[in-house]
N, C-alpha and C positions, 0 to 999 in steps of 0.2 A: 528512423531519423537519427542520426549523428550529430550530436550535439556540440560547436565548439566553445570551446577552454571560455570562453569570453558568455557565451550562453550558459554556460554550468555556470558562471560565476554568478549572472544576472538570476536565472533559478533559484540556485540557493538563498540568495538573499530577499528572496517576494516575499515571506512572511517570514521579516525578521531573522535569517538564520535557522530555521528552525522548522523541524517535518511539519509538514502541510497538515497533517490530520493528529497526533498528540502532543504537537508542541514540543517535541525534546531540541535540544540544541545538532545543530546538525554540523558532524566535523568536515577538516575541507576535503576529506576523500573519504572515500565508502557509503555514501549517499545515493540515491537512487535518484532520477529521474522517473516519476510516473505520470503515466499518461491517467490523467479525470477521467475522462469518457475512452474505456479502455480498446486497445485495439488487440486482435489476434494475429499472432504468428500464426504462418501456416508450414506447417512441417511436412515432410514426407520419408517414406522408409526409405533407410540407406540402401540402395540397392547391393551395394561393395559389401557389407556387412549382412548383408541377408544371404548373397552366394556365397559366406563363410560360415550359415548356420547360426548367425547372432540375428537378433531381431533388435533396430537402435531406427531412431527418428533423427533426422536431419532438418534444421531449420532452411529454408527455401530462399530468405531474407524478405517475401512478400509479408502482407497484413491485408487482415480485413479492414475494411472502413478506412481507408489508405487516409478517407479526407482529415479523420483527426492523427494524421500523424503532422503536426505543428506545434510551434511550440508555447499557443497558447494554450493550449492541451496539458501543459506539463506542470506536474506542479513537484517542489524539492519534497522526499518521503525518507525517512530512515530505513532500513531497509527490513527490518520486523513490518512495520506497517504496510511498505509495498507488499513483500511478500504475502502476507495475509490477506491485505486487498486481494491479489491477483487480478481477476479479469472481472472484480465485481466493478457496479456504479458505484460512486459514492452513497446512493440511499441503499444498496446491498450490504455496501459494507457497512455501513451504519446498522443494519438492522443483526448482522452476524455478531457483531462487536456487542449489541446487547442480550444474544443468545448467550456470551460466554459465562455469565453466572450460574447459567442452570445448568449447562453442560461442564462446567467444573464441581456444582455440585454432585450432580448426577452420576460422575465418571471418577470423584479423585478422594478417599479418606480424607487426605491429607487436608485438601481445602474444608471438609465438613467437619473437621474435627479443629482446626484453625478457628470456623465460623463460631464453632460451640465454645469457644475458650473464648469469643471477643476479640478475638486479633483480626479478624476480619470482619467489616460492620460491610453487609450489603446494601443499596440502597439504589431505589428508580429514577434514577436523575437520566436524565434523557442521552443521548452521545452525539455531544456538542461537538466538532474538531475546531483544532486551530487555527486553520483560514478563517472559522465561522468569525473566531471570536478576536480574530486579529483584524478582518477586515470591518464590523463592526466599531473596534475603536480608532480607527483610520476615521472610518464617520461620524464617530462623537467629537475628534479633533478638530 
């Protein structure tokens, strides 16, 4: 689904200007459109590119789950966030999002040896996004 200029603008502004899941400020270009409830491209091998011995995927322009392709579907993401979402739910990525402490401990010096000097305080606070907590104060209003 192709978004017009008049719809990006309406998106970006749903919560406040700002990506739907950490809250950053979102500028007026380089921003994502993500779909909540994700949908799949479906790709196919380049057939042109394969009789020249390269092996490349072609996007098809179909999707799975055609029905959420709408645009109450979409919500404004910077483009870290989309990306990393990818094709999870939001309770996926919510749940990936709280894996990353242990898989940055697990995997990086740098953050364990940051943690042991105090420059990084870990802690179980739940992974809140900012739709959660922006549409929240819409309802205390």
């Amino acid at each position: 689904m192709k978004l017009t200029t008049k719809q990006r603008s309406a998106l970006r502004m749903k919560f406040g200007g700002r990506c739907a899941y950490c809250g950053c400020l979102l500028p007026e270009k380089g921003w994502h459109a993500d779909h909540v409830e994700p949908v799949l491209r479906i790709s196919e091998i380049d057939e042109v590119a394969r009789k020249k011995g390269l092996w490349k995927l072609r996007n098809t322009g179909d999707v799975t789950y055609a029905s959420r392709e709408n645009i109450e579907n979409h919500y404004p993401a910077c483009a870290p966030c989309n990306l990393f979402k990818a094709t999870f739910s939001v309770e996926v990525f919510r749940e990936q999002i709280a894996k990353q402490v242990e898989r940055a401990r697990a995997s990086s010096v740098n953050f364990r040896t940051a943690e042991r000097f105090g420059q990084i305080e870990v802690t179980q606070a739940p992974v809140i996004f900012w739709f959660e907590r922006y549409r929240e104060e819409e309802n205390a209003a």
